[in-house]
mmCIF file of the N, C-alpha and C atoms, coordinates in Angstrom:
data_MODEL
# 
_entry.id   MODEL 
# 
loop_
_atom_site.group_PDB 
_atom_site.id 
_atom_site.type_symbol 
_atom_site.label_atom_id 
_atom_site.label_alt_id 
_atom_site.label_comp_id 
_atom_site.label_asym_id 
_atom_site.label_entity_id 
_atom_site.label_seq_id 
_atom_site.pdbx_PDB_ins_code 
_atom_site.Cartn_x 
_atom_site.Cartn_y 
_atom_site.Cartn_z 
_atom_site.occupancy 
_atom_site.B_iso_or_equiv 
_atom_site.pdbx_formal_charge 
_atom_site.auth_seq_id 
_atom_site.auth_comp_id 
_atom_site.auth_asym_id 
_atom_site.auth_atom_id 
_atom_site.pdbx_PDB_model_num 
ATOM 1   N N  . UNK A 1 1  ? -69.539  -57.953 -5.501  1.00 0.00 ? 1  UNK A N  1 
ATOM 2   C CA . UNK A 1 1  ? -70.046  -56.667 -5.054  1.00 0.00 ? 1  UNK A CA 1 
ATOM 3   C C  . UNK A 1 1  ? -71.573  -56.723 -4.998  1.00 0.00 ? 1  UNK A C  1 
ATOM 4   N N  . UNK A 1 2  ? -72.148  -56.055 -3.644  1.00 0.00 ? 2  UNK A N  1 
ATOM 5   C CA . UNK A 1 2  ? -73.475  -56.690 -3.944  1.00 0.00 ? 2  UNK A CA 1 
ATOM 6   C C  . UNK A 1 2  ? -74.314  -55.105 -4.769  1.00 0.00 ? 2  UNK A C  1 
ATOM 7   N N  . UNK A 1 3  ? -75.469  -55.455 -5.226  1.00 0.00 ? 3  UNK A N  1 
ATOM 8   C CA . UNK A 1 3  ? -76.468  -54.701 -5.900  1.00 0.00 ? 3  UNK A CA 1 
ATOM 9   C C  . UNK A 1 3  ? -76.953  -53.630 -5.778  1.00 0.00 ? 3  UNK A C  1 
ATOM 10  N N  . UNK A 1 4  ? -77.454  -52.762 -6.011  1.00 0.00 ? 4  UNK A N  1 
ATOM 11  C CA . UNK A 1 4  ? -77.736  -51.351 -4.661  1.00 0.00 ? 4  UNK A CA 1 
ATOM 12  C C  . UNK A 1 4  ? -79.452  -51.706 -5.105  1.00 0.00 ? 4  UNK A C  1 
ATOM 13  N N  . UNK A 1 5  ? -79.791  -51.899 -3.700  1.00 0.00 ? 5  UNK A N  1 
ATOM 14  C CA . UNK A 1 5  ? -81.506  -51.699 -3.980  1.00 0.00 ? 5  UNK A CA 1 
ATOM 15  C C  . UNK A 1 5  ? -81.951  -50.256 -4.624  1.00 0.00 ? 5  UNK A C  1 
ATOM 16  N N  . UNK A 1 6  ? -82.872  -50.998 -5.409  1.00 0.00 ? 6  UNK A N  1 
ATOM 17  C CA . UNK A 1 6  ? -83.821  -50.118 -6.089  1.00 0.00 ? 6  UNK A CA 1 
ATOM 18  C C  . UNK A 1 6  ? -85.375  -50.253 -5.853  1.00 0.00 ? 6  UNK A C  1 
ATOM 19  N N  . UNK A 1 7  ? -85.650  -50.972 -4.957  1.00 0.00 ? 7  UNK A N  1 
ATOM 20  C CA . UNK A 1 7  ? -86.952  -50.457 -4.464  1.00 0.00 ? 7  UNK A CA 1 
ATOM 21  C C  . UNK A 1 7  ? -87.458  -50.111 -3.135  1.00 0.00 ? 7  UNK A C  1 
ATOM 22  N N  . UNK A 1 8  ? -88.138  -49.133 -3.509  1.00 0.00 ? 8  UNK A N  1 
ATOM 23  C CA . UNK A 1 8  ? -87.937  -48.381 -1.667  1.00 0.00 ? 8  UNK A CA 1 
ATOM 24  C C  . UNK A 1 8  ? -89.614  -48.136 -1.305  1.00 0.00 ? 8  UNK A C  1 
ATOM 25  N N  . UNK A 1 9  ? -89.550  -48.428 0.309   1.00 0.00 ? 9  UNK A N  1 
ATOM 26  C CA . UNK A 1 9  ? -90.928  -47.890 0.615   1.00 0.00 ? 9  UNK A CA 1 
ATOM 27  C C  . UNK A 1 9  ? -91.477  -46.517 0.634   1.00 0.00 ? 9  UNK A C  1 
ATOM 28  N N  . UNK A 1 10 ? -92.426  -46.240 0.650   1.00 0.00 ? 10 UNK A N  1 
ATOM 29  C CA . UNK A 1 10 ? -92.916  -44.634 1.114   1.00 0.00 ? 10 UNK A CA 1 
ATOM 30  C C  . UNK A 1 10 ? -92.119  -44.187 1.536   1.00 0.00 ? 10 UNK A C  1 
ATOM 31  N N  . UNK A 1 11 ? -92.107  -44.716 3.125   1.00 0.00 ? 11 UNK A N  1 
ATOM 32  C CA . UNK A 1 11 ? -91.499  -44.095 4.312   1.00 0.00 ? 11 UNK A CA 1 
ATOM 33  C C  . UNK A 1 11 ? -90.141  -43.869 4.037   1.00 0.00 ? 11 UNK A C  1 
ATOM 34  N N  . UNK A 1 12 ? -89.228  -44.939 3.536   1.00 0.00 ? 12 UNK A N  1 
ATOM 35  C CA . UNK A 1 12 ? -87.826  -44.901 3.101   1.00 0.00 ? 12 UNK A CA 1 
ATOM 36  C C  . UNK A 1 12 ? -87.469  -44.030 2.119   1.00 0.00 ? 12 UNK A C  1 
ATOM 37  N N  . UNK A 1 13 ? -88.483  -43.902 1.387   1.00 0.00 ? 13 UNK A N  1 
ATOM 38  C CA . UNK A 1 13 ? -88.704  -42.528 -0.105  1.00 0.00 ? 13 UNK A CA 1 
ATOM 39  C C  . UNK A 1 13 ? -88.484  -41.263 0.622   1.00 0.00 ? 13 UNK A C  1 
ATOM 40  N N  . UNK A 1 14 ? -89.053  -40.999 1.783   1.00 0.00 ? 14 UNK A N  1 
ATOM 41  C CA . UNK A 1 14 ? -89.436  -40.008 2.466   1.00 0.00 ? 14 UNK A CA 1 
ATOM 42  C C  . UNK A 1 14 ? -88.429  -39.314 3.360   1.00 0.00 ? 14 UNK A C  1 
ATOM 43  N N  . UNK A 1 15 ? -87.842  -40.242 3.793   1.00 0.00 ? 15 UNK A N  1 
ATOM 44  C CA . UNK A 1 15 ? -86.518  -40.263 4.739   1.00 0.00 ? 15 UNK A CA 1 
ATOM 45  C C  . UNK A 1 15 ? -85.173  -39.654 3.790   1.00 0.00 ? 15 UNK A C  1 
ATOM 46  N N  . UNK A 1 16 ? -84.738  -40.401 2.994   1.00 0.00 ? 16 UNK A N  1 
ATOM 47  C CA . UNK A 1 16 ? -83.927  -40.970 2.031   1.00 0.00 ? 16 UNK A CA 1 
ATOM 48  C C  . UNK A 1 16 ? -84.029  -39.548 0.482   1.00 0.00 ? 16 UNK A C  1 
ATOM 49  N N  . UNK A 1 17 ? -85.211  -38.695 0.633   1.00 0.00 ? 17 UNK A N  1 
ATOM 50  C CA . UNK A 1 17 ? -85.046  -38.453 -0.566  1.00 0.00 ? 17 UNK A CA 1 
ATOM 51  C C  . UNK A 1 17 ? -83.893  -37.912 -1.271  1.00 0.00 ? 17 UNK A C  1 
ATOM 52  N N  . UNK A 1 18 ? -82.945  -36.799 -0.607  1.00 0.00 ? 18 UNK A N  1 
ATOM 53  C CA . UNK A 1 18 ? -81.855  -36.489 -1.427  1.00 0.00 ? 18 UNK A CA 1 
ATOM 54  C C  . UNK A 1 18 ? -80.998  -37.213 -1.456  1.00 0.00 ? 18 UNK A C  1 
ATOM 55  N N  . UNK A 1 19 ? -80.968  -38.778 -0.883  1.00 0.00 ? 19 UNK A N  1 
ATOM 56  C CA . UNK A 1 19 ? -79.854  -39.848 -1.170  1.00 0.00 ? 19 UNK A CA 1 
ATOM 57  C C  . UNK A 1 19 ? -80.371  -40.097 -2.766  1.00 0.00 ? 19 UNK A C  1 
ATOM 58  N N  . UNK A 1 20 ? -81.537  -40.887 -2.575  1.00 0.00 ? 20 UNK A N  1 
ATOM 59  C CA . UNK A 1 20 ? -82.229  -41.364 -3.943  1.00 0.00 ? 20 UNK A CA 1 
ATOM 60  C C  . UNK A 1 20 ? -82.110  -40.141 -5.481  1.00 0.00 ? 20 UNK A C  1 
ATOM 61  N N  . UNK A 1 21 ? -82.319  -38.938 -5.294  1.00 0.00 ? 21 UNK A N  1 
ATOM 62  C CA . UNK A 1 21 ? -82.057  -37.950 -6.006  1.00 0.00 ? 21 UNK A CA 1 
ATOM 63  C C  . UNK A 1 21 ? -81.356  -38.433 -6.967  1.00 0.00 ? 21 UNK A C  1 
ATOM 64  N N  . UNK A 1 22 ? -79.955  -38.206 -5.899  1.00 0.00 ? 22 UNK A N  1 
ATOM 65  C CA . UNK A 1 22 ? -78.560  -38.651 -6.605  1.00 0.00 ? 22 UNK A CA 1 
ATOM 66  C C  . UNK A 1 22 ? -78.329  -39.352 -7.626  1.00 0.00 ? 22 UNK A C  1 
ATOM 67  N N  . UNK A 1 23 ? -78.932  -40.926 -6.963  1.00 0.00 ? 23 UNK A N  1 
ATOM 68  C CA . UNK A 1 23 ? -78.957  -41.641 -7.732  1.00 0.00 ? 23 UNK A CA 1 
ATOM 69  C C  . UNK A 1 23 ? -79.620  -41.996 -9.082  1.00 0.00 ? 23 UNK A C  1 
ATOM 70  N N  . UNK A 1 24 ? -80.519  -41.252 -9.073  1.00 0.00 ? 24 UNK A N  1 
ATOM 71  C CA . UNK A 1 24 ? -81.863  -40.849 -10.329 1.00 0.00 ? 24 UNK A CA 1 
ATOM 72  C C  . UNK A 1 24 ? -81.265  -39.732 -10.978 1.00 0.00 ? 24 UNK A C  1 
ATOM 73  N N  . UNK A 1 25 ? -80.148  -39.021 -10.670 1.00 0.00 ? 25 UNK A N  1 
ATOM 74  C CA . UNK A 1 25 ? -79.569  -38.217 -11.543 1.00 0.00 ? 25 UNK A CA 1 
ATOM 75  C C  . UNK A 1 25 ? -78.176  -39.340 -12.181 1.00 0.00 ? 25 UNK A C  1 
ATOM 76  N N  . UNK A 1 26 ? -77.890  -40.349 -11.402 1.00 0.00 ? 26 UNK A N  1 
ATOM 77  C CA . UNK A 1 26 ? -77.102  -40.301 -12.117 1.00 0.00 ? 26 UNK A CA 1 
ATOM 78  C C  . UNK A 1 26 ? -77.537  -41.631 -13.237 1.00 0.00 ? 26 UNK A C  1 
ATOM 79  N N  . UNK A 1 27 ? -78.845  -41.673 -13.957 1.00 0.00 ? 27 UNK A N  1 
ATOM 80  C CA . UNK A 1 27 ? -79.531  -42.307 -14.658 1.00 0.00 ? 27 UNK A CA 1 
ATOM 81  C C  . UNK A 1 27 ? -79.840  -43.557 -13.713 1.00 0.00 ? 27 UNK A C  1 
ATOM 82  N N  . UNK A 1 28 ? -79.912  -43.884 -12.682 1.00 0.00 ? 28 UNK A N  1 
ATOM 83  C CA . UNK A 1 28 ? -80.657  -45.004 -12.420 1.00 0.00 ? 28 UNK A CA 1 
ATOM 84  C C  . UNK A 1 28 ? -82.215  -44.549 -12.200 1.00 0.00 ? 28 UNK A C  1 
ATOM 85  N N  . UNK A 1 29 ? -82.823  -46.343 -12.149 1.00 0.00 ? 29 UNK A N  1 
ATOM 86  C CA . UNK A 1 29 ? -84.411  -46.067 -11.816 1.00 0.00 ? 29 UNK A CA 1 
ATOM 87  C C  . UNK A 1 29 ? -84.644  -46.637 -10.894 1.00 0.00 ? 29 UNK A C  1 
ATOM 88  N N  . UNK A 1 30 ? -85.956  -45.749 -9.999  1.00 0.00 ? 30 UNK A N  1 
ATOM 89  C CA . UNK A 1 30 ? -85.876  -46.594 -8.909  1.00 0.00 ? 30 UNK A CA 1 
ATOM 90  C C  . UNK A 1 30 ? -87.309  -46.884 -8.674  1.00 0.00 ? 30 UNK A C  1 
ATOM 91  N N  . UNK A 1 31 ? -87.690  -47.777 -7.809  1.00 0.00 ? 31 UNK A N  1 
ATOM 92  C CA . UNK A 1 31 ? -89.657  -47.957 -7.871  1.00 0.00 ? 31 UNK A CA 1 
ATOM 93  C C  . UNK A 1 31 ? -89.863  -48.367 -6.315  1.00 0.00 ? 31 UNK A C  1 
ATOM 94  N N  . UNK A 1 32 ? -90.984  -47.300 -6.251  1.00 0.00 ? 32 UNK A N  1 
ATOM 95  C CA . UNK A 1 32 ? -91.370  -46.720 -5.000  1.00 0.00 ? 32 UNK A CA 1 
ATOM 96  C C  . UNK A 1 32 ? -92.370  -47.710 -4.332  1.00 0.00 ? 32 UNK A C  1 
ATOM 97  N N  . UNK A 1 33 ? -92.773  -47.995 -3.220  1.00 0.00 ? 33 UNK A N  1 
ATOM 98  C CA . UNK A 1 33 ? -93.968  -49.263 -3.166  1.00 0.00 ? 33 UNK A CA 1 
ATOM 99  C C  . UNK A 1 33 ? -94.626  -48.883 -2.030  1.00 0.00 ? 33 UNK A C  1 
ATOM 100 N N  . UNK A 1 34 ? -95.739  -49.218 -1.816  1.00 0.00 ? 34 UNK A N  1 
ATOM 101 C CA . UNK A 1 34 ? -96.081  -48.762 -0.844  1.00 0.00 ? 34 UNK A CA 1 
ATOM 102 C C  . UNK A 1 34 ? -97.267  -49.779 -0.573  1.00 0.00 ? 34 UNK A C  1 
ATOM 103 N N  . UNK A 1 35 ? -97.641  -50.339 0.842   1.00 0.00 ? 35 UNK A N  1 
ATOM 104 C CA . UNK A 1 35 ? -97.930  -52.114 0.977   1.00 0.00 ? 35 UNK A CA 1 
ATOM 105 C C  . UNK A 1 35 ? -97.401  -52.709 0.294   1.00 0.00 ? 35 UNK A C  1 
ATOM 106 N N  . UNK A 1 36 ? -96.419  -53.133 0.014   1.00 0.00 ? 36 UNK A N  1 
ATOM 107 C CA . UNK A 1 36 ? -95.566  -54.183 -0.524  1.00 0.00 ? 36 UNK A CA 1 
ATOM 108 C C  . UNK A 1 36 ? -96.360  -54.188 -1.933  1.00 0.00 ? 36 UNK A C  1 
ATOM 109 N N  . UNK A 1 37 ? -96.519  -52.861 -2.246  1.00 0.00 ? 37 UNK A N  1 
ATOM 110 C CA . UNK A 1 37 ? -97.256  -52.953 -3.973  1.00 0.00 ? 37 UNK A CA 1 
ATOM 111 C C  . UNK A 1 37 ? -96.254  -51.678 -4.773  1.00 0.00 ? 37 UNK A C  1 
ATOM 112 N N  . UNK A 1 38 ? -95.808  -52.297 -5.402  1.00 0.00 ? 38 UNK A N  1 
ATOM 113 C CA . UNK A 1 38 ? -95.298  -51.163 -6.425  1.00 0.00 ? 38 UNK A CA 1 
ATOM 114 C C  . UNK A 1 38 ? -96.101  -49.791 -6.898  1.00 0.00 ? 38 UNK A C  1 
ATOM 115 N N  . UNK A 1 39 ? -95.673  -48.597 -6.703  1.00 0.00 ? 39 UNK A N  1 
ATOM 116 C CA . UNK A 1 39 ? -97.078  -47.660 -7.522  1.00 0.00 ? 39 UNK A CA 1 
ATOM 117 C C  . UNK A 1 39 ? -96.402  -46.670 -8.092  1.00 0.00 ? 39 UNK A C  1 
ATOM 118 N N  . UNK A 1 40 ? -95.382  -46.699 -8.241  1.00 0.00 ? 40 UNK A N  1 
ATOM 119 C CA . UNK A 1 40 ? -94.225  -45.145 -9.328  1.00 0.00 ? 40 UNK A CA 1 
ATOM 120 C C  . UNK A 1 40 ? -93.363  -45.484 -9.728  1.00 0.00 ? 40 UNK A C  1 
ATOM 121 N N  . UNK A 1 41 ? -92.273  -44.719 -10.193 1.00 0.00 ? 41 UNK A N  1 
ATOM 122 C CA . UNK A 1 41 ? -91.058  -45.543 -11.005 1.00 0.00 ? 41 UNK A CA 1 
ATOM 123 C C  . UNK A 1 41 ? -89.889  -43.710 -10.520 1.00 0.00 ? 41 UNK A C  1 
ATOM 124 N N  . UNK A 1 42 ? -89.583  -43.560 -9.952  1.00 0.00 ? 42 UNK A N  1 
ATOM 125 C CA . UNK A 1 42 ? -88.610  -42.227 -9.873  1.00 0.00 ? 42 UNK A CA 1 
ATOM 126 C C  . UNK A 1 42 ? -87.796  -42.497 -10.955 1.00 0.00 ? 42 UNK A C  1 
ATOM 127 N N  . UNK A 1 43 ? -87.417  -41.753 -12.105 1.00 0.00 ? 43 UNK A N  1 
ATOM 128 C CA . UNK A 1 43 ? -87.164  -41.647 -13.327 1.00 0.00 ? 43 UNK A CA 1 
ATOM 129 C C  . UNK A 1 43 ? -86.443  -39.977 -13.587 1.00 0.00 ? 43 UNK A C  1 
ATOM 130 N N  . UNK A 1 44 ? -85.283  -40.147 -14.082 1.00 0.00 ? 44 UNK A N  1 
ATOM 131 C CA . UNK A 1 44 ? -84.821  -38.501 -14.416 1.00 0.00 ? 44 UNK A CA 1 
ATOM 132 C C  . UNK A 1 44 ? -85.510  -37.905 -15.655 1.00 0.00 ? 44 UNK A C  1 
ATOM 133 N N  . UNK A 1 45 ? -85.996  -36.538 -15.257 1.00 0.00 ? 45 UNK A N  1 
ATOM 134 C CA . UNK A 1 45 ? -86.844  -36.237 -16.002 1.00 0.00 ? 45 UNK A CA 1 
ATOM 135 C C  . UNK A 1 45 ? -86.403  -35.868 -17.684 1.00 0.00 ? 45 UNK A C  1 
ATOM 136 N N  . UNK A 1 46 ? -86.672  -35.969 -18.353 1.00 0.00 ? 46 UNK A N  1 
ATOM 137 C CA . UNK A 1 46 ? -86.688  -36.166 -19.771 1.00 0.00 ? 46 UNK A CA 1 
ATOM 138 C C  . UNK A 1 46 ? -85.987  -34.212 -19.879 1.00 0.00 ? 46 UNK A C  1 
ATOM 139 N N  . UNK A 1 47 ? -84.843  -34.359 -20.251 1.00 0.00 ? 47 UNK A N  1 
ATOM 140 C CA . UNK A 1 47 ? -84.218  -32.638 -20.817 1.00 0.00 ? 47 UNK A CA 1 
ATOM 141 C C  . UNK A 1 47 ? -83.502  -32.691 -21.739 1.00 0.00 ? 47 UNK A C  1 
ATOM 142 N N  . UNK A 1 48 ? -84.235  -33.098 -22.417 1.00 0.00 ? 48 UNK A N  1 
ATOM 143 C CA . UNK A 1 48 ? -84.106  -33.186 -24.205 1.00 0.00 ? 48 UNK A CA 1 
ATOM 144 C C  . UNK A 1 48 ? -83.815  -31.300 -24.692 1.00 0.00 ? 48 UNK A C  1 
ATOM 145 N N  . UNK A 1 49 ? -82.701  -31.269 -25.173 1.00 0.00 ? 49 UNK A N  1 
ATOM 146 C CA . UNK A 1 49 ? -82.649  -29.718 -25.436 1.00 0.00 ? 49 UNK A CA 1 
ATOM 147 C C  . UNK A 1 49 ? -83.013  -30.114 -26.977 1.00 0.00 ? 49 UNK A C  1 
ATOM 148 N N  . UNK A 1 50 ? -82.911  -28.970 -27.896 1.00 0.00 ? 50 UNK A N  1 
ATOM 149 C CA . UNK A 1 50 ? -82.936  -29.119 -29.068 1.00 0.00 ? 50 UNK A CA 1 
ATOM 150 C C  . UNK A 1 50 ? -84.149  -27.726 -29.192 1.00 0.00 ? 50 UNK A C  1 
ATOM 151 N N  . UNK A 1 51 ? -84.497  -27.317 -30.241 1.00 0.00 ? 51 UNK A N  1 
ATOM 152 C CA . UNK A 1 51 ? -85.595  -26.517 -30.530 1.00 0.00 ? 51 UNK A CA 1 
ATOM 153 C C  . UNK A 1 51 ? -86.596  -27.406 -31.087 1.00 0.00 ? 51 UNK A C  1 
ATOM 154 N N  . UNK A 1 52 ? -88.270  -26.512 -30.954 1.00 0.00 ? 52 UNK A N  1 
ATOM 155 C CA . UNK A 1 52 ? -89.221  -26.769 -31.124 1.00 0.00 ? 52 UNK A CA 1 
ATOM 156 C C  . UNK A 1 52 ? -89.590  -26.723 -32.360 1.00 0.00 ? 52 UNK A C  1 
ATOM 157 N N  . UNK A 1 53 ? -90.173  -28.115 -32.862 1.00 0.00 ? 53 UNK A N  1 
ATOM 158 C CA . UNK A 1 53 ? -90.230  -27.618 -34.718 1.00 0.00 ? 53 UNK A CA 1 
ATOM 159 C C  . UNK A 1 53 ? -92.002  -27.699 -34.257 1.00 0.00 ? 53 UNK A C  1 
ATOM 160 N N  . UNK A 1 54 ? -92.465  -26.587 -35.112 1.00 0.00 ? 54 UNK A N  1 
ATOM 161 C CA . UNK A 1 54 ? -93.748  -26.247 -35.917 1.00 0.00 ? 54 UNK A CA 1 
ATOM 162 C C  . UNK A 1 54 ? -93.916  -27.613 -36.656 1.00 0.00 ? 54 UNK A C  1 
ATOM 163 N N  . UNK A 1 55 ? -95.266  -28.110 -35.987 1.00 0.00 ? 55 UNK A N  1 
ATOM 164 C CA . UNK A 1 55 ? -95.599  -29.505 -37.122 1.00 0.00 ? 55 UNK A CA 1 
ATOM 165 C C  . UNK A 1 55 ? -95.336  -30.470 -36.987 1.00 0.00 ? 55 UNK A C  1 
ATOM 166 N N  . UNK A 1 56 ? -94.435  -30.362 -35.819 1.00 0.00 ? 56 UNK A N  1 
ATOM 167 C CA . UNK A 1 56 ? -93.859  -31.945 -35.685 1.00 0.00 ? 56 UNK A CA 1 
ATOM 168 C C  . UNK A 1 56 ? -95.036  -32.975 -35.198 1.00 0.00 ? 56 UNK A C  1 
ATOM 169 N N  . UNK A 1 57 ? -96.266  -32.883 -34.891 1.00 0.00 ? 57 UNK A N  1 
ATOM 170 C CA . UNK A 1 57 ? -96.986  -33.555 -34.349 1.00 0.00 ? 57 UNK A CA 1 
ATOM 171 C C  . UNK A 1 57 ? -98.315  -34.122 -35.254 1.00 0.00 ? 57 UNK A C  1 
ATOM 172 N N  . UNK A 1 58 ? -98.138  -33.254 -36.577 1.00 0.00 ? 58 UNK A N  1 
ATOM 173 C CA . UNK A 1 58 ? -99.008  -33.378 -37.586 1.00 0.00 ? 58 UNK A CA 1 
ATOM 174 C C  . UNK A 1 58 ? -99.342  -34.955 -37.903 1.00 0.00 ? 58 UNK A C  1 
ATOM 175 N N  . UNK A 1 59 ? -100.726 -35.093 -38.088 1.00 0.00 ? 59 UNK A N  1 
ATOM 176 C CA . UNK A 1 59 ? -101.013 -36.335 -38.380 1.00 0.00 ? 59 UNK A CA 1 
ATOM 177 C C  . UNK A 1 59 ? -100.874 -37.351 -37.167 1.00 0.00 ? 59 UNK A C  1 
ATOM 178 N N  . UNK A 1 60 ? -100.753 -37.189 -36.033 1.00 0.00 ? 60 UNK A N  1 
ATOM 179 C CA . UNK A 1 60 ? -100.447 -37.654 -34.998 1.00 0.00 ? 60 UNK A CA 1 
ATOM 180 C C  . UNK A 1 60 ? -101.844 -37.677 -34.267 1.00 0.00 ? 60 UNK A C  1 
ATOM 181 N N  . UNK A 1 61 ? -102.919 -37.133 -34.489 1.00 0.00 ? 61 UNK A N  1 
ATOM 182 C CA . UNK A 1 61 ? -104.236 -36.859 -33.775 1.00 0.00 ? 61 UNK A CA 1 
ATOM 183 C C  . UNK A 1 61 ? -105.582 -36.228 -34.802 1.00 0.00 ? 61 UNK A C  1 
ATOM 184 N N  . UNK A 1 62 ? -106.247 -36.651 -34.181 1.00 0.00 ? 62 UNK A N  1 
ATOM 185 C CA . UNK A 1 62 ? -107.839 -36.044 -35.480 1.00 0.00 ? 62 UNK A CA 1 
ATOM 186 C C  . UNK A 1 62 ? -108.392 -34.948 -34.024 1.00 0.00 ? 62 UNK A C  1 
ATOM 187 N N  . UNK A 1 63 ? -109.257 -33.913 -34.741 1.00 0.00 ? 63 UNK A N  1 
ATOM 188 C CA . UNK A 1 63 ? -109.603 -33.227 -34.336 1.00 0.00 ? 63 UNK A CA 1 
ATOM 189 C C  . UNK A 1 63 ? -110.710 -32.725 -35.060 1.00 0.00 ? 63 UNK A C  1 
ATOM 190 N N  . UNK A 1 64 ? -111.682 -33.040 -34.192 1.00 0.00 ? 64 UNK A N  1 
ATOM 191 C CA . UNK A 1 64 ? -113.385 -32.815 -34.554 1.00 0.00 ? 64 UNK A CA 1 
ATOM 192 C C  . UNK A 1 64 ? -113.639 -31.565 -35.123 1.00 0.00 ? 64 UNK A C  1 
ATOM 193 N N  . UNK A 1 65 ? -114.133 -31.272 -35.831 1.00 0.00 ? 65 UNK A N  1 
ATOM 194 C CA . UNK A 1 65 ? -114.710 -29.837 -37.166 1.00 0.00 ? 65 UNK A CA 1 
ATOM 195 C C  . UNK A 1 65 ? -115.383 -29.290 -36.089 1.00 0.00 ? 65 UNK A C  1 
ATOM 196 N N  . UNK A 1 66 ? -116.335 -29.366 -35.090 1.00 0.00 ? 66 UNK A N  1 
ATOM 197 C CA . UNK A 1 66 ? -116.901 -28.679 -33.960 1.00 0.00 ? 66 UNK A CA 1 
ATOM 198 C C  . UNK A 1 66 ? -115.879 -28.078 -32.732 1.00 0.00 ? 66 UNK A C  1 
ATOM 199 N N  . UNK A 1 67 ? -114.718 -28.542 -32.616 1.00 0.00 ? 67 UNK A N  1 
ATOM 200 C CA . UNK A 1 67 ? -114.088 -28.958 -31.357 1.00 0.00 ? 67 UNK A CA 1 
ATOM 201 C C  . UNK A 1 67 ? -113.969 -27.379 -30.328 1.00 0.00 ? 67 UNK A C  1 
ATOM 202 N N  . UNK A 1 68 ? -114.477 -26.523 -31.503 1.00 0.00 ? 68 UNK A N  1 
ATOM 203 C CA . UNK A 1 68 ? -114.621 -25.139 -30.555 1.00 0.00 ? 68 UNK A CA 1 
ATOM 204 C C  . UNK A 1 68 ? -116.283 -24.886 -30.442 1.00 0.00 ? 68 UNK A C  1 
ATOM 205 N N  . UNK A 1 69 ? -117.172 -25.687 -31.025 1.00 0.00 ? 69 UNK A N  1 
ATOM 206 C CA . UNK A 1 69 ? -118.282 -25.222 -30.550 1.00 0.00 ? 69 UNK A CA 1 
ATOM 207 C C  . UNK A 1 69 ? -119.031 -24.660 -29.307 1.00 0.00 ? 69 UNK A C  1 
ATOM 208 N N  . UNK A 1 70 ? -119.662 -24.325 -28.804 1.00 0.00 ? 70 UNK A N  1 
ATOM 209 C CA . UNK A 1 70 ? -120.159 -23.994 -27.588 1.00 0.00 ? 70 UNK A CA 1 
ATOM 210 C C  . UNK A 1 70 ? -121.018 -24.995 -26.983 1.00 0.00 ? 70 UNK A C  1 
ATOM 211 N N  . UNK A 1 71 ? -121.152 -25.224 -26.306 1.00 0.00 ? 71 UNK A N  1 
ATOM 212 C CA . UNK A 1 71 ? -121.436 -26.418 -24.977 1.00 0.00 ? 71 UNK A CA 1 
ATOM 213 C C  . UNK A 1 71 ? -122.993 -26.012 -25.150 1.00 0.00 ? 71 UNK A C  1 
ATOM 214 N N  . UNK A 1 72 ? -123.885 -27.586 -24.333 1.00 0.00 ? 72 UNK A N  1 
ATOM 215 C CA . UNK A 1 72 ? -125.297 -27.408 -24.392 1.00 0.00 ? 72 UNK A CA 1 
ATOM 216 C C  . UNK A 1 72 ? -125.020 -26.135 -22.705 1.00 0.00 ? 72 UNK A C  1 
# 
C-alpha cells in the first residue's frame, strides 16, 4: 500500500485545504514548503480540556522588581 504524502506546496496547501484538514484532524502531520524549502508543520491544535490551576507556572520565570515601572 503506498504512503499518503505529507508534504505539500503552497499552492497545493491552497487548493487542497479542506482535504488536508481532514487529515490533520485525524492526528496526522503535515509540512508545508514553499521553493522546495520546508517553512510550517500543519499540526492539530492542542485541546487539552481539563481546568486551569492557579500556580501552575510558578517558578517557571523571574520577573524584574521594576517590571511595572514607567518608561524613560
Amino acid at each position: 500500500m503506498a504512503q499518503k504524502k505529507n508534504k505539500y506546496t503552497t499552492y497545493e496547501k491552497k487548493t487542497h485545504l479542506s482535504k488536508l484538514l481532514k487529515r490533520v484532524m485525524k492526528d496526522e502531520e503535515l509540512l508545508i514548503s514553499y521553493r522546495d524549502k520546508v517553512i510550517a508543520r500543519l499540526v492539530i491544535a492542542n485541546t487539552a480540556s481539563g481546568k486551569r490551576k492557579p500556580g501552575s507556572a510558578k517558578g517557571m520565570f523571574i520577573m524584574s522588581d521594576d517590571f511595572d515601572a514607567r518608561l524613560p
